[in-house]
C-alpha positions, -999 to 999 in steps of 0.1 A, spaced: -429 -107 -319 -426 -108 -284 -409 -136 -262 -441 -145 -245 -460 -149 -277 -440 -169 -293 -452 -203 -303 -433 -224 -283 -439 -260 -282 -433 -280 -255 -427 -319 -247 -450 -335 -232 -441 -356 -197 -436 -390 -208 -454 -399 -172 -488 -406 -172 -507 -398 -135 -528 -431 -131 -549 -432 -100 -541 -466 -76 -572 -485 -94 -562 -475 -130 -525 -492 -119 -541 -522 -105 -561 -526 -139 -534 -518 -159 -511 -544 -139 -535 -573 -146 -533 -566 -183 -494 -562 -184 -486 -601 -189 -511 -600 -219 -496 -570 -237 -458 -584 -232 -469 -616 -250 -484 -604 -280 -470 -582 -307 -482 -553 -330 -518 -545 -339 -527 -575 -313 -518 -552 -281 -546 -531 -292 -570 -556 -278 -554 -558 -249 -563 -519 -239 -596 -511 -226 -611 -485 -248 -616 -458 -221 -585 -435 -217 -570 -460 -244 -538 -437 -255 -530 -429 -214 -529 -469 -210 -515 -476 -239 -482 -455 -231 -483 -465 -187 -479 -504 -204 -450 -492 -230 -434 -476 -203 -438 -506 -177 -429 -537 -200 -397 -531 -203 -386 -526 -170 -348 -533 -163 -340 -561 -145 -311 -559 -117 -277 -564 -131 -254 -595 -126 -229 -590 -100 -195 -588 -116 -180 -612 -88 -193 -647 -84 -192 -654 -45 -196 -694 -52 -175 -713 -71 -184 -746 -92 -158 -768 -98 -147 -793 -131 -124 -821 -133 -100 -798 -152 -100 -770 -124 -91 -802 -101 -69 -811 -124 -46 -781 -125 -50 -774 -91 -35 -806 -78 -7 -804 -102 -2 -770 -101 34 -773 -91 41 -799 -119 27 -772 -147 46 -746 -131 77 -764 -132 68 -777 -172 67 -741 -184 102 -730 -172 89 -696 -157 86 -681 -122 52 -681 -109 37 -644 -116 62 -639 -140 51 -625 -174 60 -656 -193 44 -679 -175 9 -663 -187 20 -677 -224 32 -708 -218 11 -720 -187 -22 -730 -213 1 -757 -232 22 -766 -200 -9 -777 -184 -19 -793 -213 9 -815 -217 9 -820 -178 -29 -834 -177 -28 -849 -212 0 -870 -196 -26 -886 -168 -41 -920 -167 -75 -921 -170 -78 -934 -137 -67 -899 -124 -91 -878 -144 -118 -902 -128 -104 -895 -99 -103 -857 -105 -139 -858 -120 -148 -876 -85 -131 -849 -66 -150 -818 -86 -188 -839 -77 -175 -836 -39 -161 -807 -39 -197 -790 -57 -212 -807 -30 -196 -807 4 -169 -783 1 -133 -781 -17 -104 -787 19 -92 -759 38 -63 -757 21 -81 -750 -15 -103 -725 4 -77 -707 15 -59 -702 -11 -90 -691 -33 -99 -668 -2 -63 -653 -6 -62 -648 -43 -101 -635 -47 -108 -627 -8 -96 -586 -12 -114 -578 -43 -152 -597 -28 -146 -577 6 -141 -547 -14 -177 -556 -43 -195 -569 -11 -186 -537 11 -194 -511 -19 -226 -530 -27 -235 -527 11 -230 -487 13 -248 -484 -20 -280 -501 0 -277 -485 30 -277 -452 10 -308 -461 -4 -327 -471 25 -315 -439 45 -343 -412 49 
């Protein structure tokens, strides 16, 4: 047999050409076929052209949605975050280690709860005062700073990347 007459079988596109108006229809009905399931979306089609609707709404209702960024720009604090932060020198000292030493990773969870445990309630108040303000105004300069010099590299860098990715994009 020869090459050309053999019975090959191709795919079809998984695309289906709509004209502007078909879309427009088909739009209006999306909402109704996401909320029902099964045998019940077939009411949702109109009968004309029935199979070519039925697969443009499988294909459109489950559209990805944008993915979280992996860096939070914001930051939300809790009495606890206040908490080791303002004693952040007393927990240090309580596990025995140099800061950015390996040990320090192991024994800083338990230092810090000794360290706060230890606290009047009074000063968690206090603390739990200091998060509310700081969510709402903004945490001092000094906080900011040091956030901006632990985290501040690795945001330029997701914010600059995210930025080229756009502009590359939009360019014609």
């Amino acid at each position: 047999m020869a090459r050309s007459e053999s019975p090959v079988v191709v795919a079809q596109s998984k695309k289906v050409p709509l004209d502007k108006a078909e879309v427009m229809v088909l739009r209006a009905h999306l909402e109704d076929w996401k909320s029902v399931k099964g045998k019940e979306q077939s009411r949702v089609l109109i009968e004309s052209s029935k199979k070519t609707y039925k697969q443009w709404l499988q294909n459109n209702s489950h559209r990805k949605q944008a993915p979280k960024s992996l860096i939070k720009y914001g930051r939300h604090w809790t009495a606890w975050q206040v908490l080791v932060h303002t004693n952040n020198a007393l927990i240090r000292e309580e596990t025995g280690e140099m800061a950015g030493s390996e040990g320090i990773i192991g024994k800083w969870p338990k230092a810090a709860m000794t360290i706060i445990n230890h606290l009047s309630a009074e000063e968690k108040e206090e603390a739990q005062a200091m998060a509310e303000k700081w969510n709402n105004e903004a945490a001092p300069r000094e906080v900011q700073a040091q956030v901006a010099e632990t985290k501040g590299a690795d945001m330029i860098e997701h914010f600059a990347t995210e930025m080229f990715k756009k502009a590359a994009a939009i360019r014609p």
